[in-house]
C-alpha positions in Angstrom: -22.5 -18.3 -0.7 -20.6 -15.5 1.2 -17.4 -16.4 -1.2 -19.4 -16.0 -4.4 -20.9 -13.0 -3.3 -17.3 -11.5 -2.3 -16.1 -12.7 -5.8 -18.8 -10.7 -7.7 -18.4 -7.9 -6.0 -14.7 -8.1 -6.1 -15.2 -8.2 -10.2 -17.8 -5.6 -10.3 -15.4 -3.3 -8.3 -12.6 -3.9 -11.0 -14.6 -3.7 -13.7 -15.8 -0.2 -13.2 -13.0 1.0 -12.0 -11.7 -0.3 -15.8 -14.3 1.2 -17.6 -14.3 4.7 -15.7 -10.5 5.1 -16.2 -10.8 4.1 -19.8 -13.5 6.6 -20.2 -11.8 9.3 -18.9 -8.3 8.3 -20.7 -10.7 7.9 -24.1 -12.5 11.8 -23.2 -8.7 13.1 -22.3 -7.5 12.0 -25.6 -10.0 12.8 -27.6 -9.4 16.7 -26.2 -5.8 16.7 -26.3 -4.6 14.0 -28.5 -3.3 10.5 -27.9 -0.4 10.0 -25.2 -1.1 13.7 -24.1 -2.0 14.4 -20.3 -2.1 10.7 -19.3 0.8 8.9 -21.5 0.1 5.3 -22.7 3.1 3.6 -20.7 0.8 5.1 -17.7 -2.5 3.4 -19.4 -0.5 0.2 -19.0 0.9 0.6 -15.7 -2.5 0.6 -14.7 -4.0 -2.1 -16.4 -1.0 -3.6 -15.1 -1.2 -3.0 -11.6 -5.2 -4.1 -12.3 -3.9 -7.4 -13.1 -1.7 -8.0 -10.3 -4.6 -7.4 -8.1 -6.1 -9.9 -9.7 -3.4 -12.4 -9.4 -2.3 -11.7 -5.9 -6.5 -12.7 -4.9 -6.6 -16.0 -7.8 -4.5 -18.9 -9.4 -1.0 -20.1 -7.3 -1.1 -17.1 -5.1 -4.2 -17.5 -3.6 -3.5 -21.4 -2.9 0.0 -20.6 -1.8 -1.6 -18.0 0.6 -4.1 -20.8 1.6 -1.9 -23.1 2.8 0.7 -21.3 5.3 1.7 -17.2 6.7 4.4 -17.1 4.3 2.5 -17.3 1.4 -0.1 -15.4 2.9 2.5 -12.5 3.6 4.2 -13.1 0.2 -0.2 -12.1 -1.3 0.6 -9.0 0.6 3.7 -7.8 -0.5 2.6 -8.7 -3.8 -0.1 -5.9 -3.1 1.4 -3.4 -1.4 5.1 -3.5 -3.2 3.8 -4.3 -7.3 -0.1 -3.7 -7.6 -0.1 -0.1 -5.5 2.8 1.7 -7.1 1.6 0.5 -10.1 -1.9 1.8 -10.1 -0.6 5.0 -8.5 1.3 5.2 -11.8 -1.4 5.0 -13.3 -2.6 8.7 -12.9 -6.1 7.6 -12.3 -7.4 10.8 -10.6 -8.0 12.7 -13.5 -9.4 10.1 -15.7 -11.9 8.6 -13.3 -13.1 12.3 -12.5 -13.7 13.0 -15.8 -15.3 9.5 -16.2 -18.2 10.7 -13.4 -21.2 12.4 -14.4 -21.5 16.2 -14.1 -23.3 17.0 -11.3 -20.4 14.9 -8.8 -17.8 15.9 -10.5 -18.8 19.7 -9.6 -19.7 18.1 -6.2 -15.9 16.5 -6.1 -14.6 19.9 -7.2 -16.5 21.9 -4.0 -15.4 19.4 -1.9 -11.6 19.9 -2.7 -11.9 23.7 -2.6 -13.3 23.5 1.3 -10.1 25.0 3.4 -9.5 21.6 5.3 -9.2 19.0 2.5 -6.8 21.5 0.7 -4.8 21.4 3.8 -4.7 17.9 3.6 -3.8 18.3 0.1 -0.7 19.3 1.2 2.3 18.1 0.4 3.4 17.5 3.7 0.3 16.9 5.3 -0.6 13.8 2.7 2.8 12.5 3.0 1.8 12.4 6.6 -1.9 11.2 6.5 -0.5 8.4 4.0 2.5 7.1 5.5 0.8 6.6 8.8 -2.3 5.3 7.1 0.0 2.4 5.9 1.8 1.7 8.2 -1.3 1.6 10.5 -3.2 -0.5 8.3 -0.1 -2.8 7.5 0.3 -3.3 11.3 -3.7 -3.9 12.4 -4.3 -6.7 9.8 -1.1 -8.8 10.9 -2.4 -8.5 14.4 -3.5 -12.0 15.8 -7.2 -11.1 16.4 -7.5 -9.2 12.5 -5.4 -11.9 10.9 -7.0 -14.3 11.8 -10.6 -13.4 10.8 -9.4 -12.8 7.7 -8.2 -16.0 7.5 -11.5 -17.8 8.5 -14.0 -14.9 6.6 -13.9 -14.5 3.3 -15.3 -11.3 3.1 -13.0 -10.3 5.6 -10.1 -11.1 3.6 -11.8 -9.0 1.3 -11.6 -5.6 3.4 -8.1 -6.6 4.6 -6.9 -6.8 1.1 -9.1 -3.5 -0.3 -7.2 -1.8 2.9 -4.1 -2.5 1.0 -4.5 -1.6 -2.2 -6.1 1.3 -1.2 -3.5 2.5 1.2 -0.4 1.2 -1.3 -2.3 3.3 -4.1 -2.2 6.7 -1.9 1.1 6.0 0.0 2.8 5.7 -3.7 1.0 8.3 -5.7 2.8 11.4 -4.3 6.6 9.3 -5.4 5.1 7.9 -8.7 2.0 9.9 -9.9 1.5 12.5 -12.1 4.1 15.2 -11.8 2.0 18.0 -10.7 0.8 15.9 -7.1 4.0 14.9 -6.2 5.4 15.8 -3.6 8.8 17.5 -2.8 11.7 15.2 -3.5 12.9 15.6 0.4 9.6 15.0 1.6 8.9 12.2 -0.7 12.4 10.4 0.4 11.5 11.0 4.1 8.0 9.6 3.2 9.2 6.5 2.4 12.2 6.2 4.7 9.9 6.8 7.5 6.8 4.2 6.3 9.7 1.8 5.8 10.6 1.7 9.4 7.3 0.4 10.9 7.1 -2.2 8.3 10.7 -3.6 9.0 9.8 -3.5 12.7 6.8 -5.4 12.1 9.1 -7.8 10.1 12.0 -8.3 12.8 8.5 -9.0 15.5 7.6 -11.7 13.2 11.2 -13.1 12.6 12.5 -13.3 15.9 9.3 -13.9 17.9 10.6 -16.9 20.0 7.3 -18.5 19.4 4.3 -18.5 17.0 1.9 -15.4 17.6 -0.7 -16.5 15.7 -3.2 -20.2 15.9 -1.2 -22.9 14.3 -3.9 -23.8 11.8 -2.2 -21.1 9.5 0.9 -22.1 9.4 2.5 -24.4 7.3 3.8 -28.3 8.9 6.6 -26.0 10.8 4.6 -23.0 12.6 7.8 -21.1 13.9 10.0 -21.4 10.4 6.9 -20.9 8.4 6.3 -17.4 10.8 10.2 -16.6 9.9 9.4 -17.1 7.1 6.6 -14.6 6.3 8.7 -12.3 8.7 11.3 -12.3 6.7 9.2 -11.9 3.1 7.8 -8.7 5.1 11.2 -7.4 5.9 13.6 -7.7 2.9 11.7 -6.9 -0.1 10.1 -4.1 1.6 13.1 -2.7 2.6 14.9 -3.3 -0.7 11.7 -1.4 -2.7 11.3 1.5 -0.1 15.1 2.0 -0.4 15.8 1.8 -4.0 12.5 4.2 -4.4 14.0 6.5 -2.2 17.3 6.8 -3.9 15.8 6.7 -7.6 14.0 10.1 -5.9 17.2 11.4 -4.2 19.3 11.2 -7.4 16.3 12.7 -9.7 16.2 15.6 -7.2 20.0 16.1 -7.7 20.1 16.0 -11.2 17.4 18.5 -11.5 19.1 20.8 -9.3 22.2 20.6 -11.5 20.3 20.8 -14.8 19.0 24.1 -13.7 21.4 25.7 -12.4 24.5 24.3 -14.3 25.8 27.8 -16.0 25.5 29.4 -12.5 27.7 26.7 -11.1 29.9 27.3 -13.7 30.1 30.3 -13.9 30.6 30.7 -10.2 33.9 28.9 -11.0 34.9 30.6 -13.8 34.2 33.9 -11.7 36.4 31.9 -8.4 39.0 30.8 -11.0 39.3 34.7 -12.2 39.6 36.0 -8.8 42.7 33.3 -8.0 44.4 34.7 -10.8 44.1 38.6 -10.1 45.1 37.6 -6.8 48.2 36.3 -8.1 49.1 38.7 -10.8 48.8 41.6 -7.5 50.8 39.7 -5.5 53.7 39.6 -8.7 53.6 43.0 -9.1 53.8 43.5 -5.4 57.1 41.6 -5.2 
């Protein structure tokens, strides 16, 4: 009873969340023309990301998750590393606002103009709020006592899984969203540096823990490899997302800066150059 009930709320969720963004993508354009404001690779990164959801929660996933931690942990990265940065690319904000009816989309519109949510608007202040929020939410539902009602509660496992999606969503928006909420470059590569350390901590606790932290009825036949295992699932493609994410930023950053300002650069050179060589046609006629 309580798993059907979690599954049809779990599809009326997705399907609403479908229909709003398509609404608002279909209203945006229908104002502004096809591809314009939210481009159709983004439309697809969505339904994408949508999909992964979807996959990580049914079919092989779910039964390897069933059956031992490391496929459980492999669910979550499957989560937090595809499903959240795709759905942040999706751009959703705008669509799904326009997708609400009048009267709360004014309401949503008050409610980001009161002085404390724009603080939190911030660039730096929701790099903060959602790197912590992750790394808070990532390290609560791999606690024995959380874990492990989501393992025996279905609708447990729900929430634990909304948590992160939800938290992966925000935490990649300001990297991958639209261009005008991202944040800094700097801030965006220290974002994810810094959110990448508490999850490779977490990783190394599950690795290395001489024994296994959690009740053996989740594990696999071997509790302790199987716990390596999922540590290790935890640590290295996290690590290897966050880091190549962080890079990809670092190098876009630099090749703006150099796109515009390449004619000053040069011409600081030409102007360096020409000051070498007055410098050395004084010194010839000096001598």
């Amino acid at each position: 009873m309580a798993d059907g009930l979690v599954t049809m709320l779990a599809v009326v969720t997705i399907c609403l969340l479908l229909a709003g963004y398509g609404r608002g993508v279909q209203e945006l354009w229908a104002r502004r023309g096809p591809g314009r404001v939210v481009p159709g690779w983004r439309v697809a990164a969505f339904g994408m990301g949508v999909l992964m959801t979807l996959a990580a929660d049914q079919g092989p996933a779910h039964q390897l998750a069933e059956s031992s931690l490391a496929g459980h942990m492999a669910q979550h990265m499957l989560l937090l590393l595809v499903a959240g940065p795709l759905l942040a690319a999706g751009a959703a904000g705008l669509p799904l606002s326009l997708a609400t009816p009048l009267p709360v989309r004014r309401l949503l519109a008050r409610c980001r103009a009161v002085p404390p949510v724009r603080r939190l608007r911030r660039s730096t202040a929701y790099a903060l709020l959602a790197g912590g929020g992750q790394a808070a939410v990532l390290w609560f539902w791999h606690l024995p006592g959380p874990y492990t009602a989501a393992v025996d509660r279905p609708a447990v496992h729900a929430v634990e899984h909304l948590c992160f999606v939800a938290t992966a969503w925000l935490f990649w928006a300001p990297v991958v969203g639209a261009s005008r909420h991202r944040t800094p470059a700097p801030v965006a590569v220290l974002l994810l540096v810094g959110t990448m350390l508490p999850a490779s901590a977490l990783g190394a606790v599950l690795t290395f823990a001489p024994e296994p932290i959690y009740p053996v009825r989740v594990f696999h036949a071997d509790p302790l490899a199987d716990q390596q295992l999922a540590g290790l699932l935890m640590w290295a493609p996290m690590d290897l997302v966050v880091l190549v994410a962080a890079l990809t930023v670092f190098m876009r950053w630099l090749l703006l800066i150099d796109h515009d300002r390449p004619d000053g650069l040069r011409g600081g050179r030409r102007r360096d150059q020409a000051t070498v060589a007055a410098g050395a046609g004084t010194e010839g006629m000096l001598q």
